[in-house]
C-alpha positions as CSV (number, residue, x, y, z in Angstrom):
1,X,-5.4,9.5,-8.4
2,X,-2.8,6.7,-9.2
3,X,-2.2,4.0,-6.7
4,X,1.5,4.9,-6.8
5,X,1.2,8.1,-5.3
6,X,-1.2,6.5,-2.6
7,X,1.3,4.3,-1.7
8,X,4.1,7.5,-2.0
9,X,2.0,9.4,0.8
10,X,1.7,6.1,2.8
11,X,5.8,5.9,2.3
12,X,6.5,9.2,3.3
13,X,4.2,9.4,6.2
14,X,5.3,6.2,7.8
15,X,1.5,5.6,7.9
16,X,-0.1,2.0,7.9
17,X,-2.8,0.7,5.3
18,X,-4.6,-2.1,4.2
19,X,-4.3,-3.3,0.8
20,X,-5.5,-5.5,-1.2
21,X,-3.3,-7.5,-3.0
22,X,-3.3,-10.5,-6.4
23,X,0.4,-13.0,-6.7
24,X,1.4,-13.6,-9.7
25,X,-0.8,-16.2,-9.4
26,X,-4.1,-14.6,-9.2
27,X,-4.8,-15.2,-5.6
28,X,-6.4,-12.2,-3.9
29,X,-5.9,-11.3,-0.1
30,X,-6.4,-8.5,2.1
31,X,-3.9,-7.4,5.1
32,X,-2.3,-4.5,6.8
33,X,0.7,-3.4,6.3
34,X,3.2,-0.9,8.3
35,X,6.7,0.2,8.3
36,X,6.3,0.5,4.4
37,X,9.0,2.0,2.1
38,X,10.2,1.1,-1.2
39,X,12.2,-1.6,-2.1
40,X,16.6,-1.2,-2.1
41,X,17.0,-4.4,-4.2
42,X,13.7,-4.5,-6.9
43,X,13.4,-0.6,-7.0
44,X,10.7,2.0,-6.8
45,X,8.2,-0.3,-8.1
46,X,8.0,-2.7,-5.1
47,X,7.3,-2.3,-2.1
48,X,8.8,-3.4,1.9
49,X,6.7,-3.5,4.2
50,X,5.7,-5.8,7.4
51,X,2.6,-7.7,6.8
52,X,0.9,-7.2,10.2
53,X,-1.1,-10.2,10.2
54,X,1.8,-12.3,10.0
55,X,4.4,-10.5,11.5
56,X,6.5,-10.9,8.7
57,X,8.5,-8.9,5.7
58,X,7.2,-9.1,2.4
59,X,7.5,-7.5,-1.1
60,X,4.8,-6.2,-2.9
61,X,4.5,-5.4,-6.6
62,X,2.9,-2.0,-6.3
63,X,1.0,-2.7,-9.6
64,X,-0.4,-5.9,-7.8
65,X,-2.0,-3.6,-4.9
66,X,-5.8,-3.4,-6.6
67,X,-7.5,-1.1,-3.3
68,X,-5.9,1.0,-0.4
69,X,-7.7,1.2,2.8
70,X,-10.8,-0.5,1.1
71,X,-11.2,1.8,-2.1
72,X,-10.4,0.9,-5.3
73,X,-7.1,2.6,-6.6
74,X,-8.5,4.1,-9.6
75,X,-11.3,5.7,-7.4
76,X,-9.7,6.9,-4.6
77,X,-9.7,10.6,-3.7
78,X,-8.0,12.2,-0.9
79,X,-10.9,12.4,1.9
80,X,-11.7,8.6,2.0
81,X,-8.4,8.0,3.1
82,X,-8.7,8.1,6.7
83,X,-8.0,11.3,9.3
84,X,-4.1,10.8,8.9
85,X,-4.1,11.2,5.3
86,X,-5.9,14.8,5.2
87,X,-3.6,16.2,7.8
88,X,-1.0,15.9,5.1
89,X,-0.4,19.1,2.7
């Protein structure tokens, strides 16, 4: 499973997730994120969302994400998701 359509279900389910994320600059951090949907002004490949920690707005680069709830994008399968995730069809 691809990391965008990880991000897609956590979009269209309004659901939040943690990611972890590397800048530009090759600094990695982790944080929650809610109210997530993809950005008007950069375009599907970004990301809006309210970073939880510090109450704030931010843009992520979807291809910057490198795990989702703890896994590992290239490794992530359906029912490691959490309980949310498998009540969606």
């Amino acid at each position: 499973m691809a990391i965008e359509e990880v991000i897609d279900r956590a979009v269209q389910t309004n659901q939040e997730i943690e990611i972890e994320y590397c800048t530009r600059a090759g600094n990695v951090f982790t944080c929650r994120i809610a109210d997530i949907r993809y950005s008007s002004y950069y375009g599907g490949m970004y990301i809006q969302a309210l970073r939880l920690d510090i109450n704030e707005e931010r843009t992520f680069k979807v291809s910057r994400i490198q795990k989702v709830n703890g896994h590992c994008f290239t490794h992530i399968y359906w029912n490691q998701l959490g309980d949310d995730f498998k009540r969606i069809y």
